[in-house]
N, C-alpha and C positions, 0 to 999 in steps of 0.2 A: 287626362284632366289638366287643364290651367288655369290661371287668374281667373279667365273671362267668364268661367262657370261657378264661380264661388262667389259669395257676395261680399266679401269682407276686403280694408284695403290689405295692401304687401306688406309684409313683417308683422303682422297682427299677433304672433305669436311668437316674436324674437325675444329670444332667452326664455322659451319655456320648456322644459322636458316633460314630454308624455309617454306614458305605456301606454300600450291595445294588445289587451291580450286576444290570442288568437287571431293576429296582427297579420298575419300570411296570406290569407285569402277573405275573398267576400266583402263583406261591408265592413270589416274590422282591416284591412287594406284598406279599403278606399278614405274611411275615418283619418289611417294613419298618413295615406297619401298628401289628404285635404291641412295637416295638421304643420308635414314637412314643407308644402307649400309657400305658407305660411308662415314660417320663419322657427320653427321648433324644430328641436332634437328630440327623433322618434326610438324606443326601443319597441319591437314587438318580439311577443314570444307564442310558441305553441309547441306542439307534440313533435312536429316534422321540420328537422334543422333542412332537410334541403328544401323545403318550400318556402321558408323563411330565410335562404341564404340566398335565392333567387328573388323573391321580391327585396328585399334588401338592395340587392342591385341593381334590378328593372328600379327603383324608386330615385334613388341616388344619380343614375345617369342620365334620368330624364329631370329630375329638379337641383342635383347637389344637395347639398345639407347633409345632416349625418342620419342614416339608419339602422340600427345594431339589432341583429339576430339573435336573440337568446332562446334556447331549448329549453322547454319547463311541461311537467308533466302539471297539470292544477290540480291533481288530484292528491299529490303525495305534498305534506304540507312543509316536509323538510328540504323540496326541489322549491315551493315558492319562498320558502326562506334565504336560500341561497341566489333565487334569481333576484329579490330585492336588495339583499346587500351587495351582490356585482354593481346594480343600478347605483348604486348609493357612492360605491366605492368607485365609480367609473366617470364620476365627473359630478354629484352632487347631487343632492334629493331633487326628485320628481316633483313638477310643479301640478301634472293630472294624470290620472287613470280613466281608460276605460274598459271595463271588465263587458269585452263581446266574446269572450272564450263559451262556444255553447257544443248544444247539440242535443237532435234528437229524432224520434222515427214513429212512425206511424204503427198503433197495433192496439186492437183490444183489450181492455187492462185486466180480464181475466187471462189473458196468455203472459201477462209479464211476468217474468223474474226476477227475483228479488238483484240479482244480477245486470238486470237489464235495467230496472230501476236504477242502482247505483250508477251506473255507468252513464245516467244524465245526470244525477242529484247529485254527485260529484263535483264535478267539474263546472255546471249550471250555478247549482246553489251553495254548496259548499267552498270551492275553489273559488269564486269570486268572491266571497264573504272574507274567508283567507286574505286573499292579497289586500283586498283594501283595509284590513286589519292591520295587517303588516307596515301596508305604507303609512295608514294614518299613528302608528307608534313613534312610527320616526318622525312621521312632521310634529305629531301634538308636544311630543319631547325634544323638539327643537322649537318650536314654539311658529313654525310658520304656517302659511296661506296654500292653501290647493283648495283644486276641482276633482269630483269623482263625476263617471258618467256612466250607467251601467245600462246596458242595451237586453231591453223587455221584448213583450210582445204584448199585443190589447188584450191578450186572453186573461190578464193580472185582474181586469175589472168581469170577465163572464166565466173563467175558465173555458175548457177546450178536452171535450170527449176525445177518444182512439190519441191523443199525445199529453195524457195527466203526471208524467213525471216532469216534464216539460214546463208546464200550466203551474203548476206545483211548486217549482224552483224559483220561475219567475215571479210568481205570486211572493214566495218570502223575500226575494232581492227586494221588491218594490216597497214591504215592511221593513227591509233596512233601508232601504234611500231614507222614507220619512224618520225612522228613529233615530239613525245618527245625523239627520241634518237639525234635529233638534239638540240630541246630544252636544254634537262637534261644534254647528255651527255658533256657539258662543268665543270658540275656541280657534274659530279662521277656516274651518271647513266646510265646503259646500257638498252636498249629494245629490243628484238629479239621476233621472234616467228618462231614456228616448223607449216608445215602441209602438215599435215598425210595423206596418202591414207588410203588404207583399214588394217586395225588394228583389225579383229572382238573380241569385247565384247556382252554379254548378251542384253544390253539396245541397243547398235548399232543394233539389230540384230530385238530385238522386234519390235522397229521404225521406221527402215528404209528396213527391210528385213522379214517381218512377213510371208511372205509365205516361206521364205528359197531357194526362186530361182530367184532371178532379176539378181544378180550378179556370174559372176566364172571368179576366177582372171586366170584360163588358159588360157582365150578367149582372156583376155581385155589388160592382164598385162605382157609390155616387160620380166618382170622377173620369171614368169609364176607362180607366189604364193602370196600368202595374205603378211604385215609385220611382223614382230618378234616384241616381246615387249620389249628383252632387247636392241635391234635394237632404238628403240624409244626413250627409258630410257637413254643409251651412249649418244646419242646427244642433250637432255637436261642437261642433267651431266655438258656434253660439255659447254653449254651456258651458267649455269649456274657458271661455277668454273672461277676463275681468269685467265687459262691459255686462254683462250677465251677474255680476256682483249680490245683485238680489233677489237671484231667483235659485230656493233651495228647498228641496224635500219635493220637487213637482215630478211628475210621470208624465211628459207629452205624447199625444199619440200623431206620427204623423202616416196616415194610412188614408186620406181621400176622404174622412169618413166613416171608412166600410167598417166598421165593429160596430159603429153606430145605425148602419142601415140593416145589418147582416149578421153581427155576432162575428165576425173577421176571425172565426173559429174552424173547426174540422166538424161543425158538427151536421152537414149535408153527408158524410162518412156513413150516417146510419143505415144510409138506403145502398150501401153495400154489401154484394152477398162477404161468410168469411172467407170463402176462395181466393177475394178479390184482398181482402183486408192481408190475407197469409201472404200473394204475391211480394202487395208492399213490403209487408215486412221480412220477406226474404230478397228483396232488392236492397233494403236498405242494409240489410246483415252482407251482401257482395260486395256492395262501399265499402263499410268497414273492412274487410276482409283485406280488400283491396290498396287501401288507406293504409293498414299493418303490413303487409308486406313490401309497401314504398318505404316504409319505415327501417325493416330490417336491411333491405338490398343498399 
């Protein structure tokens, strides 16, 4: 990525500190990518310090500016305690947030486990609820100005059959954008969130697409192609920067459309036999599998 793919001018975001959580890979990198660009000091955090210790510095050596690796479980509420007071104590409060720490997998919601449930409602809706709790204690008790930006998906307005913990999570994030931008924003803070269509990343792909054929956005999608990442990145930019001042409590969708033509859901899923639904969802449990033992080694 460089200047010439983003729309905004240079230093647009000089002197601003932002989180992304789950900042490492996917559109929560590229977010943070667009951000250091830009002229901000980026922290991102997630589960796996070496994948956040290497984009850290694939980012830094391709743009300079600063971006710091922090390790944080979002599930355990006394790790994102600790990673906002480093933040704090590491050069001064956060000017934004954006809570893209997700995840999720395709499967019948008669096979779920209450197990498997948590293990999105977690980290989805809990854990990001968490953090921007966190940070906004410190800003509203110092009395300053931030942006929050918490990345949905269009299923918030249909839901989305075979990934309901998912649908679920997102759905109350979107009930917090609009109540604390009502709440907060008398108070200097803004809450928005972005959601995305189809964006494909690696882990998008393992977990919700492991055969490589459920989806073709020629079929489904007014625009007849997948998103653009700097497409993505521009309208968090957007939400993030001052010139955005008055735009609060909004959910945009930027997806081509397709939730609007198609329900930009899982629910063409049904005409799967469950052989095919077991597959996924034993592809998506090898990710993970896989994921934890990058973790230990």
């Amino acid at each position: 990525m460089d200047h010439d793919e983003l729309m905004f001018r240079p230093g647009l975001l000089a002197g601003q500190r932002v989180l992304v959580t789950g900042g490492g890979t996917g559109l929560g990198r590229v977010i943070a990518e667009a951000c250091l660009l830009l002229g901000s000091e980026v922290y991102i955090c997630g589960r796996r310090s070496d994948v956040l210790q290497r984009t850290a510095s694939e980012l830094q050596s391709a743009h300079a500016g600063r971006v710091v690796p922090l390790q944080c479980d979002l599930r355990q509420h006394e790790a994102i305690v600790e990673l906002i007071d480093h933040v704090w104590s590491d050069g001064g409060p956060l000017t934004g947030l954006v809570n893209n720490a997700a995840g999720n997998f395709l499967s019948r919601t008669e096979d779920l486990s209450p197990r498997g449930f948590d293990a999105i409602a977690n980290t989805v809706f809990r854990g990001s609820f968490l953090v921007t709790l966190e940070c906004a204690k410190r800003w509203l008790a110092e009395g300053r100005r931030a942006s929050v930006v918490s990345m949905l998906t269009t299923w918030v307005w249909n839901g989305s059959p075979f990934t309901v913990p998912s649908a679920m999570s997102k759905a109350a994030l979107r009930a917090m954008t609009q109540s604390l931008a009502v709440e907060w924003g008398p108070r200097g803070l803004r809450l928005n969130a972005i959601a995305p269509g189809l964006f494909p990343t690696p882990g998008m792909s393992a977990r919700l697409d492991p055969g490589g054929s459920s989806y073709d956005p020629a079929s489904r999608n007014p625009m007849r192609r997948a998103g653009r990442m700097t497409e993505l990145a521009n309208l968090a930019v957007f939400l993030l920067s001052d010139g955005a001042g008055y735009v609060n409590g909004e959910t945009i969708a930027i997806d081509g459309a397709e939730h609007l033509a198609s329900g930009g859901n899982f629910a063409h899923l049904a005409s799967w036999t469950p052989q095919q639904l077991l597959e996924a969802r034993e592809a998506a449990r090898r990710t993970d599998a896989a994921d934890k033992q990058a973790r230990r080694s």
